[in-house]
C-alpha positions in Angstrom: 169.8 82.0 227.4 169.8 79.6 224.6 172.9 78.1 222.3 172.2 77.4 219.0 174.3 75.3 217.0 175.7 76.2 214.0 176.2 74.1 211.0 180.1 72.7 210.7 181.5 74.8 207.2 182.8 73.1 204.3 186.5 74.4 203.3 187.7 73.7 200.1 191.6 72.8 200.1 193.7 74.3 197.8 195.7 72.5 195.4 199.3 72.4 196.4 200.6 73.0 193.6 198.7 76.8 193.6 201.0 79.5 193.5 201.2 82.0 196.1 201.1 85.7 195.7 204.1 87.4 195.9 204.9 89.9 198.9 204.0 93.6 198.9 206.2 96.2 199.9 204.8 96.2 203.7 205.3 92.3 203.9 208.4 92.6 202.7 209.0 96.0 205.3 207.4 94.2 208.4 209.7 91.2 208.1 213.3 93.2 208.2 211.9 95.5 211.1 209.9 92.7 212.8 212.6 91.6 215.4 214.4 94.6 215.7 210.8 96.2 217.1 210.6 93.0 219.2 213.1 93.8 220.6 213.0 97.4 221.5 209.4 96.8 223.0 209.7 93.2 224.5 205.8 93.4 226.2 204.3 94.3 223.2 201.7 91.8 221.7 201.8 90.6 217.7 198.5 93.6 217.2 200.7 95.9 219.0 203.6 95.7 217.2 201.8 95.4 214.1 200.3 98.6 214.6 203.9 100.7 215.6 205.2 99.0 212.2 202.5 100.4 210.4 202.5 103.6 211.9 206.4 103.7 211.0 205.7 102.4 207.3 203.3 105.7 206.9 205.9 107.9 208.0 208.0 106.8 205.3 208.3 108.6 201.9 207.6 106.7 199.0 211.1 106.3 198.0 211.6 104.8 201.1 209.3 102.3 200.4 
């Protein structure tokens, strides 16, 4: 087999001084629930718990949300 080698990319940095995007709702969600998940499924990797959190955010009504 052969390697090719691929051209190093150019990133732009952003200006410090950019402002950020606020937080949606699921942001906002995932942070409160984040440890107390962790904790009730200590094996779980970040994907993994990322995905029960979502599944449990879609199970909530929108006035829940």
């Amino acid at each position: 087999t052969t390697t090719t080698i691929r051209p190093k990319r150019n990133y732009t940095k952003k200006p410090l001084d950019r402002l950020k995007r606020p937080r949606n709702g699921y942001m906002i969600y995932m942070n409160e629930v984040y440890d107390d998940v962790k904790r009730k499924h200590p094996n779980l990797k970040f994907g993994e718990l990322s995905s029960l959190i979502g599944v449990q955010w879609k199970e909530m009504s929108k006035a829940q949300q």
